[in-house]
Every structure is written in C-alpha cells, then in structure tokens.
C-alpha positions as CSV (number, residue, x, y, z in Angstrom):
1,X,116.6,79.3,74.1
2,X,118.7,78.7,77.2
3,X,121.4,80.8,76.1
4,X,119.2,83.5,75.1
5,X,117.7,83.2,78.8
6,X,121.1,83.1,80.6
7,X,122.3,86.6,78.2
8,X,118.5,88.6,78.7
9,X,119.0,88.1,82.8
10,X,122.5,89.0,82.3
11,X,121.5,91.9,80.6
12,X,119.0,93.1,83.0
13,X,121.9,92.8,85.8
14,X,124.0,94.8,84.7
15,X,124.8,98.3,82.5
16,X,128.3,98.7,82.6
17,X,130.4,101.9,81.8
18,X,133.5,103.7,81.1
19,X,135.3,106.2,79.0
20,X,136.6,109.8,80.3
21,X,132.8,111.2,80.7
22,X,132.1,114.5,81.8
23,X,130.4,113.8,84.7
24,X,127.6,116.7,86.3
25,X,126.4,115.3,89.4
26,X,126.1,117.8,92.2
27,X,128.8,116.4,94.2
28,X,131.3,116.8,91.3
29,X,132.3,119.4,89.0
30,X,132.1,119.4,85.6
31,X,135.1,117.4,85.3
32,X,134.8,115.4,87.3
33,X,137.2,116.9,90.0
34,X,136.6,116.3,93.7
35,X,139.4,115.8,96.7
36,X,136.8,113.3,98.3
37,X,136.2,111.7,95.0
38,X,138.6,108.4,96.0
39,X,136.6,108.3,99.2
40,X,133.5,108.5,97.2
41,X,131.7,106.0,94.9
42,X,128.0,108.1,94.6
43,X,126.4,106.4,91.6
44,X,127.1,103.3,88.9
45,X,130.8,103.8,87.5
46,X,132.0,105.9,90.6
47,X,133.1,109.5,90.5
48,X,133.1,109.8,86.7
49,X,130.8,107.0,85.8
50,X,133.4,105.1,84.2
51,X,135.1,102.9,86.8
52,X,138.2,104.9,87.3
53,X,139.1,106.3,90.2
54,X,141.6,108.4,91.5
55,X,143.4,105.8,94.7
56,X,146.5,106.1,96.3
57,X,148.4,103.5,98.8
58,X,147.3,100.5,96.6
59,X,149.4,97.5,97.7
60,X,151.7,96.3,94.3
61,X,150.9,92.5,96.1
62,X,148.3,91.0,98.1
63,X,149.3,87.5,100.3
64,X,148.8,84.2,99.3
65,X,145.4,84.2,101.0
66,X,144.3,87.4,99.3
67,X,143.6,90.6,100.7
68,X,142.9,90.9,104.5
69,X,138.9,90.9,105.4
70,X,137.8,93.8,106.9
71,X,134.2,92.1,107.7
72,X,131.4,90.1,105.9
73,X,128.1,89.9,106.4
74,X,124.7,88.3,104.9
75,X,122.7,90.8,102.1
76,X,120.3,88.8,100.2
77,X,120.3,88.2,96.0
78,X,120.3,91.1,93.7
79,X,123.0,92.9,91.6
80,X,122.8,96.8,92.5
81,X,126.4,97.7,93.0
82,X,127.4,99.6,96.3
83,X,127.4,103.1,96.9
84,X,130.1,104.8,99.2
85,X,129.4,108.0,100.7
86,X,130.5,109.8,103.8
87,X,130.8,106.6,106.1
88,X,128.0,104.6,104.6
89,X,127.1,102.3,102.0
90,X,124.1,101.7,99.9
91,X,122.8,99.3,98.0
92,X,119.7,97.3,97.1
93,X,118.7,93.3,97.7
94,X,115.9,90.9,97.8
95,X,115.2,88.4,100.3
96,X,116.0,84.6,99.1
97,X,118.1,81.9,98.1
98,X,121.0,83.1,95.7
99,X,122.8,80.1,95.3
100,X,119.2,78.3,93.2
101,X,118.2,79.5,90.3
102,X,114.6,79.0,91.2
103,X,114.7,80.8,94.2
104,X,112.4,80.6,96.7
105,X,112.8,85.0,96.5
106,X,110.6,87.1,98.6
107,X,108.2,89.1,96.5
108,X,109.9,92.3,97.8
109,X,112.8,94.7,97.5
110,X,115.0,96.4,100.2
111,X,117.2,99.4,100.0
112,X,119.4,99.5,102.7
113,X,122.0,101.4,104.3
114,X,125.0,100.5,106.2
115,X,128.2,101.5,108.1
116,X,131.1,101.2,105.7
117,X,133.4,100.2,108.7
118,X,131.6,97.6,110.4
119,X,128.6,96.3,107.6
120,X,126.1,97.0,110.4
121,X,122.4,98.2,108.9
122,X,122.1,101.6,109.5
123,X,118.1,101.6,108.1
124,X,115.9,100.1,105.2
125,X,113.3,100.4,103.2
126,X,111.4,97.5,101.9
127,X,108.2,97.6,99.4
128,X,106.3,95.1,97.1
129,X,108.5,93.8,94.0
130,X,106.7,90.9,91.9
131,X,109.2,88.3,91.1
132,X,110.0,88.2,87.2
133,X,111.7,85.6,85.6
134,X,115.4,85.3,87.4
135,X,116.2,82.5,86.7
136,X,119.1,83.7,85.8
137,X,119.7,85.8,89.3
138,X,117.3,88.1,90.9
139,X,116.7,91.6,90.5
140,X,116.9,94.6,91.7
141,X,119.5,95.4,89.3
142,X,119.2,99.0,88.6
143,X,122.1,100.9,90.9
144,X,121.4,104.1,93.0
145,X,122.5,107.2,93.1
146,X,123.2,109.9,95.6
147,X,123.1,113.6,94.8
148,X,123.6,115.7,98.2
149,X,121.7,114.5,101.0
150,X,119.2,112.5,98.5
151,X,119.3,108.9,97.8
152,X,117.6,108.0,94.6
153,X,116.4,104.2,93.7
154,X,114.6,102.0,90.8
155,X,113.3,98.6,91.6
156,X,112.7,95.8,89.2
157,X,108.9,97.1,89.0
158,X,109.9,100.2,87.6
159,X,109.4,102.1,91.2
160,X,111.1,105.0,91.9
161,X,112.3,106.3,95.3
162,X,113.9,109.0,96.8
163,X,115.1,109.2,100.3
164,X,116.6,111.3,102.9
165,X,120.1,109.0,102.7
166,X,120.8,110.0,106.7
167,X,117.4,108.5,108.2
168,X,115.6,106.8,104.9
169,X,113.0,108.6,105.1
170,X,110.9,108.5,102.0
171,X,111.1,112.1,100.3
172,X,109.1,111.3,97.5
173,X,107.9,108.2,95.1
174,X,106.9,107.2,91.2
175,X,105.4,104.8,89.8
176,X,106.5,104.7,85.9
177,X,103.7,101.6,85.1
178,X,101.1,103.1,86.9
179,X,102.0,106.8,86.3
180,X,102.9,106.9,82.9
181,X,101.8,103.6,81.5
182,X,105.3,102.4,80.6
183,X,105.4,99.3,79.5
184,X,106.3,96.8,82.6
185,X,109.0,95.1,80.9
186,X,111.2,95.3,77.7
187,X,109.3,94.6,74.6
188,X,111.7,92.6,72.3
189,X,113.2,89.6,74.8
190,X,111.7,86.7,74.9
191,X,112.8,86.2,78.8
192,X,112.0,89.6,80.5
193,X,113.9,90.0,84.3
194,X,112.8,93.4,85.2
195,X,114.0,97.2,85.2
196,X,118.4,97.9,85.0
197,X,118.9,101.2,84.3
198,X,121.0,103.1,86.9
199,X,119.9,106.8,86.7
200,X,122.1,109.5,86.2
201,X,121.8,113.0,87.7
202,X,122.2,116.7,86.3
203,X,122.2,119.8,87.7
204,X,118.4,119.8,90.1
205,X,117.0,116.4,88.2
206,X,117.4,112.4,87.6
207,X,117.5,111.5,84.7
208,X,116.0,107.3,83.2
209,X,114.9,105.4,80.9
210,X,111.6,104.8,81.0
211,X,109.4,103.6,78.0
212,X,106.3,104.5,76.4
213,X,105.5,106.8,73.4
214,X,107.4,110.3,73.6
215,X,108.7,109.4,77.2
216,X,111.8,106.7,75.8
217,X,113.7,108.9,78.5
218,X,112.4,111.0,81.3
219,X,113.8,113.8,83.6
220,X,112.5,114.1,87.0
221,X,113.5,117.4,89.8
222,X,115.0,116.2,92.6
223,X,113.2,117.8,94.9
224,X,110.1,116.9,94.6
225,X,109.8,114.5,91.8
226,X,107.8,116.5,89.2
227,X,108.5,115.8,85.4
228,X,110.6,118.4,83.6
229,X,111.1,116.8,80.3
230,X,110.0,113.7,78.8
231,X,111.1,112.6,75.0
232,X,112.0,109.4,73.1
233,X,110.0,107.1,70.7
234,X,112.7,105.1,70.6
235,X,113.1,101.0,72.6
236,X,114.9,101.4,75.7
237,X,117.0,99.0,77.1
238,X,119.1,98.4,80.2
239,X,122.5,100.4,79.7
240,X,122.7,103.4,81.9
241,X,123.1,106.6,80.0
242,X,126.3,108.8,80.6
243,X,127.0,112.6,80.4
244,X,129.5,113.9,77.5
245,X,130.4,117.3,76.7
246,X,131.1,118.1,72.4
247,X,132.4,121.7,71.6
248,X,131.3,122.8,75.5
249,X,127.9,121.7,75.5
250,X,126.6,119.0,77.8
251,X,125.0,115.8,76.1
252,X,123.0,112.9,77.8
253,X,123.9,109.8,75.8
254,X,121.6,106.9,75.6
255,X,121.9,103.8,74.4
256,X,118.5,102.3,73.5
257,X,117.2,98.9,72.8
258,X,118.2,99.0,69.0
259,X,120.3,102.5,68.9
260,X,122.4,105.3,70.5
261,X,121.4,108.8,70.8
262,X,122.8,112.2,71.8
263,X,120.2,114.0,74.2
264,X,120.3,117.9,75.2
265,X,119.8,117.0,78.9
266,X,118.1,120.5,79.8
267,X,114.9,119.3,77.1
268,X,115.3,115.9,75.9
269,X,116.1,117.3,72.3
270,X,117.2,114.5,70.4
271,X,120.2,115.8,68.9
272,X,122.1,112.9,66.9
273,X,121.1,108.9,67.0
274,X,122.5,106.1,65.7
275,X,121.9,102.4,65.0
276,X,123.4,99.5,67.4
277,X,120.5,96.5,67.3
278,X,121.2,93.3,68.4
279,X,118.2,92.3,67.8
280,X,116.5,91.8,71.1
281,X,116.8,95.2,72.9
282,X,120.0,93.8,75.1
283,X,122.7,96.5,75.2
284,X,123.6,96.2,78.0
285,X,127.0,98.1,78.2
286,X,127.3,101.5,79.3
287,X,129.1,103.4,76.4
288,X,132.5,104.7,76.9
289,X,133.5,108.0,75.5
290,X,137.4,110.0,75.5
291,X,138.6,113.1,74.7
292,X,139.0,111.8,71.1
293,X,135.2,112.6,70.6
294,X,135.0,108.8,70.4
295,X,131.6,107.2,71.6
296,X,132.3,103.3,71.8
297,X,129.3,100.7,72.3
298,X,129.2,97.3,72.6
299,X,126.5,94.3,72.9
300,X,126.5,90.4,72.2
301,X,123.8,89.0,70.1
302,X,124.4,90.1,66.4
303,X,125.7,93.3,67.6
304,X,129.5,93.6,68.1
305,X,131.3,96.6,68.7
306,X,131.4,99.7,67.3
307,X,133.2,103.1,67.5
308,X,131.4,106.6,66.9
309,X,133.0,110.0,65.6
310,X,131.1,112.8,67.1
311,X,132.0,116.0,65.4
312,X,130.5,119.3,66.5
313,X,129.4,121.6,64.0
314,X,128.0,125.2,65.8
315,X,124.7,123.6,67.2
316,X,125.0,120.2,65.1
317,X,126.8,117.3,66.0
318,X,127.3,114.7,63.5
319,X,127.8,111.2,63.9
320,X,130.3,109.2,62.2
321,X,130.7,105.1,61.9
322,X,134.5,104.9,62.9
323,X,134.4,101.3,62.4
324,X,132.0,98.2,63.5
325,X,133.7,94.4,64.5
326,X,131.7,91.3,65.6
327,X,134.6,89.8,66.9
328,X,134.6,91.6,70.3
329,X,131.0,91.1,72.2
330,X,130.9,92.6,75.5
331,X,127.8,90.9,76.5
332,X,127.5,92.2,79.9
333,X,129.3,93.6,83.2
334,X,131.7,96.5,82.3
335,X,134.7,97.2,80.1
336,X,137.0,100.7,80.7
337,X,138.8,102.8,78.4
338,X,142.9,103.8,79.3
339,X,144.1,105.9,76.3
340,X,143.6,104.5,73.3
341,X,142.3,101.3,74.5
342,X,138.9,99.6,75.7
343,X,139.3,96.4,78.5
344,X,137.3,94.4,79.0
345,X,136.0,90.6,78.7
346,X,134.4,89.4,75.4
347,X,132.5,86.1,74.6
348,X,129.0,85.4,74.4
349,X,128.5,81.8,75.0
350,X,131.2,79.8,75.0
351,X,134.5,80.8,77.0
352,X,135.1,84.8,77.7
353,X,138.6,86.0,77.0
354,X,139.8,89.3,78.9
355,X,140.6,91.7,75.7
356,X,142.7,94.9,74.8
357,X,140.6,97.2,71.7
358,X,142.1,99.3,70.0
359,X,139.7,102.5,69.8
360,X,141.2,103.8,66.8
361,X,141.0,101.0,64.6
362,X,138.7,98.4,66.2
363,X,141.7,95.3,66.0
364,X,142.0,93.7,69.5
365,X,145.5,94.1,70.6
366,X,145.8,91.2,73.0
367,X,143.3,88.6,74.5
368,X,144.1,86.5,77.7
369,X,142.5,83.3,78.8
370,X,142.2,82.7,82.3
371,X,139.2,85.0,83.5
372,X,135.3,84.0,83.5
373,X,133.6,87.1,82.5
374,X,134.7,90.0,84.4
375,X,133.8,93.5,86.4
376,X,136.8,95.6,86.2
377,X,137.4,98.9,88.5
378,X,140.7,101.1,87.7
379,X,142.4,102.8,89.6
380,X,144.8,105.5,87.7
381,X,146.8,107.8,90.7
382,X,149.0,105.4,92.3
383,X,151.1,106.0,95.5
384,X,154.7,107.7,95.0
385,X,156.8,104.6,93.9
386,X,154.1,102.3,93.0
387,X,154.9,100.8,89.3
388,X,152.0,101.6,87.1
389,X,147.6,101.6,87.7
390,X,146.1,99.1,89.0
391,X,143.0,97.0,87.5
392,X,140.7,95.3,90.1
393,X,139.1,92.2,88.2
394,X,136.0,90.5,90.2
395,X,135.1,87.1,88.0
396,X,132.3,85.9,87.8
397,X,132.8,82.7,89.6
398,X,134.0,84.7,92.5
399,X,137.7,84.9,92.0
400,X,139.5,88.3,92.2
401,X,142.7,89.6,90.6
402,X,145.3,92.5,91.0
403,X,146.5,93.6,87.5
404,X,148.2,95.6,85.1
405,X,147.1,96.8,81.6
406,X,149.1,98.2,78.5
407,X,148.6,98.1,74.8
408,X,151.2,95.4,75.0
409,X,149.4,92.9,77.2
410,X,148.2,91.9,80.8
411,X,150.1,91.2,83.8
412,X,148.8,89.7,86.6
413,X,149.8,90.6,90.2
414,X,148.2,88.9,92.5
415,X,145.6,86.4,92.7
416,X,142.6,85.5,95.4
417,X,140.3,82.7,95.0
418,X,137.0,81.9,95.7
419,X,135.8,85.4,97.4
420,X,132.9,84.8,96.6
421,X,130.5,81.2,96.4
422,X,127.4,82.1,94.1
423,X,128.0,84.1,91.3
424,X,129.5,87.4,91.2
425,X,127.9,89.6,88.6
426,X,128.1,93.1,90.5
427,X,131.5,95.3,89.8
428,X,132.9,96.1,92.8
429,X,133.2,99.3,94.5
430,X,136.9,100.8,95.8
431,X,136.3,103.8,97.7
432,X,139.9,104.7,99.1
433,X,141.6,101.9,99.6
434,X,138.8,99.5,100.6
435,X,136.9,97.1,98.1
436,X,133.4,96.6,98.7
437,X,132.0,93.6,96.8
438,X,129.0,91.3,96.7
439,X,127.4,88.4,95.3
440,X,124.5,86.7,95.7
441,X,124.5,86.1,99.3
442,X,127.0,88.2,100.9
443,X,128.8,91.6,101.1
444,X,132.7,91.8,101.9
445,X,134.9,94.7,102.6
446,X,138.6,94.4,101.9
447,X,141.4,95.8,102.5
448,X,143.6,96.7,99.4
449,X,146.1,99.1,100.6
450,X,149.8,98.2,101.5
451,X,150.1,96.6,104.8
C-alpha cells in the first residue's frame, strides 16, 4: 500500500517527455525552429516538448563546488516546472512545509511570475486549491504554457486559467468539475493527488485531458476559452500529450490511463489507439516519438515499455507493437530519446539505475548505478570545440550532474551535491546557458556556461 502511495503521487507530479516531436505552438514553427528557442523554455519539455534544446557556451567542467549561483530564493511546495520567456519565469507553488510529508499546506495555489535575473516576484495569482492526498509532495503539478502574450495554467482542482503573462491579469477561467462534470480525481488509484497534465497548444487552442464521457480530451480557443472540440471515452491519466506529424499530417498523441491514442487535433477524431494499462491509470511518461515513426511509452506498475510502429496509409495510420519489455519501468520524471536510443532512469521500488534503450529492439544497452531517479534536460548544439552534448541530470535527492551519453555508455563530467535539501522531483529548465531548478522549498538559478 505504501509503495503504491509513494508511485500514484509520483505520478501526479510529473508527465515527462521526449522524442523529436513536431511541435505547433505559436511561438514555434512546425519544426520546431526558432533563433530564440535556446533562450526560451515556453511549456513542459521546452522548445520541442522533449527536453532538448539547442545551447551553446556549455562549460565541458563545472568546479568542485558546482556551478556558480546566480541567486536563490524561497517558492513554496509543488512540482510545476519553470517556464522561461522573454526575461521572466513562471511557475506554480503552494504555500507550506515541503520538507513534511504531512504538511501543514495552505489550501491554495499561486501562479507567479518572476524576473529571470534576479528571482524577484514580478506578480501572482492565488485562488482556492483543496488539499488532496500529498503525502507524497504537494500539488500543483500540472506545468504551464505560454502561447504569445497568454499564460495558460491547471491547478490540482482541475481549474483552468489564462492570463495576460505581462500584468497577470486574468483573461479568462474554467472550471472542468463544475463546468463539465469531470470527475475530480482519477478513477482507478487508490491514493488520488490531484490534476498533472501539462497542456499543449495548437494553432488558436489548448489542448487537456479532462475526463468524463465523450470529453477524455478537450480543446479550448485561446482567446476566449470556448470549447471547440471535445472527444474521448477513454481513462485519462497524468502524461501530457505531445504533437506528431505521420505522412504530413498533424496528430495529438495521448496517452490515457490504460492506452495511447492518435488524435486529429483540428476535431478530436480518434484516429488510432492502442493498449498500455498498468493497471491503475498511472502513465505517467510523456511518450517520445522520432523520425523513425516510432511512438515509445513507458509506465511502472505491470506496464513496462513498449515501442509503436506508426505507418501511414492515405488517411489511415496503423499501429504496430514493435516490441513490449517489463524490464525497463520509467515510473516517473522524464526520459529523452538521441538517435536510436531512449535515457532515462528505470526502477520502481527498489534502487533506480540510469539506462540506455535501444528503440529498435527494446534490449537496454547499458545501465549505471549511481543516480536516484532522475530529470534529465539535453542539450544537443554545443559551442565550437566543445567535445560532444551535454545531459543535465537533477536527482531526486538533490544532487546534479554534467554528462555524456552514447550507445556505448555514460560518462560523467562533473558532479554537484546537495543543490537541493527536500526532494527534487521537477526537471529542470536551461534557457541559454542558465539552469533554473526547484524543489520543494526553493528555486535556484545557475550558471552553466564556461567561466
């Protein structure tokens, strides 16, 4: 029962995601191509919702006492990442003690801006969140996203918000409980912590999970909040859906409580789904996808890992079991994809080892002990001279690391312990050549460039 608590509020923390998507948020193009996009981290995953990013200047080694602090300052529990745009940072927290896992936690949430070179509060928002069960960390946990001049939010009550992200002024609000009758939590868990889906945006709407017959997945206009589409009989759960494109046409991919569907993101058609149950409603993962036309998923539980053929046929796209292994579980927090192989840290309750899949065949190339489980950012356009990428890795108990991936193994550069004091459970953003990163009690700004 404990360990089925610990890996439900995991779950609710976190959706993580990676894989080359094809990415259609206004401030992108559909490829994901932007000269601002290294200065930029706009929703979950960053630029192209994967956690890769485009960063040059990196420094190949940080000093012994890890990378210099650029400032620190107090932000209360919760596990929204950060958002990085145009001088500011976003994020959302909770008022309380996030070193107890009993709190006391304020029975409100707070979306707040702040300046991204100094940590000052720029503005917030607070409203009325009743606490769910966290005793395994306190929501919110759904991450933000910013699409033009709009800020869009989801708290742990299912309450949506969208803000002018300048002044915070409230643009427009729903309430999918008392709106559409959603169901307040997920159905299957037996320990239920409250709403994690990060929305995605495309073209003028947001796009969410949001429960309920016919309405598994809703799309709202930007502008004003109106529904354009709802469809889905299908459980939800708290991955965060990415965009694909399969023989040029754009597909919303949604990985449910017990399966993964293909969505027309213009309609809600349901245009391909298959099954990935663990049981309980917990994938948590966001899927990863490549040019390959491989989908990969991944969940703890009885799940496992599997890999996804999707072949276009005219109008039809076919799905295709590549192959399925139970002996790589990413349970929660996010795993990337680098050509032909998926990173990431697998173990469900005993230790987690940091592990190189191999997306053709499903056989783990390499694992590596040393790690706790693990957020991972990449960063793939190093500075002329620099060796090879870089892989950010934020543990869980608050210890950060400079690497190196290939097919043949892990190398680690540089080492800084103890960042962080509580537990770390929120990837990290890099926007540039500055790490933002929090826990549950505080957010710091680093400085990973060469000195």
């Amino acid at each position: 029962m404990r360990i089925l608590v610990a890996i439900v509020a995991l779950g609710a923390i976190l959706a993580a995601h990676t894989g080359r998507t094809v990415e259609a948020v206004e401030p992108f193009d559909a490829q994901g191509g932007s000269s601002a996009a290294a200065e930029s981290w706009r929703q979950w995953g960053g630029p192209n919702r994967n956690f890769i990013v485009n960063s040059t200047g990196l420094a190949e080694k940080w000093p012994e006492t890890g990378p210099p602090v650029l400032w620190s300052r107090p932000l209360g529990p919760g596990h929204s990442a950060i958002l990085a745009d145009d001088g500011r940072l976003y994020t959302m927290y909770r008022v309380g003690n996030g070193g107890a896992k009993q709190g006391p936690w304020d029975a409100e949430e707070t979306v707040i801006a702040m300046d991204a070179a100094t940590g000052k509060t720029l503005w917030e928002h607070k409203y009325p969140s009743r606490r769910e069960d966290f005793s395994f960390g306190a929501g919110p946990h759904s991450t933000p996203i910013i699409v033009g001049d709009r800020l869009f939010t989801i708290g742990t009550n299912k309450q949506m918000f969208a803000f002018d992200k300048r002044s915070g002024k409230v643009l427009w609000s729903r309430d999918f409980i008392k709106d559409f009758n959603s169901h307040e939590l997920l159905i299957r868990p037996v320990v239920k912590t409250g709403y994690g889906c990060s929305p995605i945006a495309y073209r003028d709407l947001v796009i969410c999970s949001v429960g309920g017959p016919g309405q598994s997945v809703m799309a709202f206009r930007q502008s004003d909040g109106s529904v354009v589409w709802k469809s889905g009989d299908f459980l939800t759960s708290e991955a965060p859906p990415i965009m694909i494109n399969i023989g040029g046409r754009d597909q919303l991919v949604v990985f449910g409580g017990g399966t993964v569907n293909g969505m027309d993101p213009m309609n809600g058609q349901i245009l391909w789904s298959h099954v990935h149950d663990p049981g309980n409603d917990l994938n948590c993962g966001t899927p990863l996808f490549g040019p390959d036309n491989i989908l990969f998923v991944s969940s703890a539980y009885r799940a496992g890992s599997r890999a996804i053929q999707l072949k276009p046929d005219r109008d039809v796209t076919f799905a295709e079991e590549l192959w399925f292994t139970n002996r790589v579980r990413f349970m929660f927090l996010n795993a990337i994809r680098v050509g032909d192989f998926v990173y990431g840290t697998t173990g469900d309750f005993g230790p987690a080892f940091l592990t190189a899949l191999n997306i053709k065949t499903g056989q783990p190339a390499w694992q590596h002990r040393g790690f706790g489980r693990a957020s991972i950012v990449y960063a793939d356009n190093p500075s002329a001279g620099a060796a090879q990428d870089k892989a950010i890795i934020m543990d869980e108990d608050g210890d950060l690391a400079l690497a190196t991936f290939a097919p043949e193994g892990v190398t680690i550069l540089s080492e800084a312990k103890k960042v962080f004091d509580t537990v770390s459970w929120t990837v990290p953003t890099l926007a540039g050549r500055t790490l933002y990163a929090r826990d549950r009690e505080k957010i710091v700004a680093l400085n990973l460039g060469v000195q």
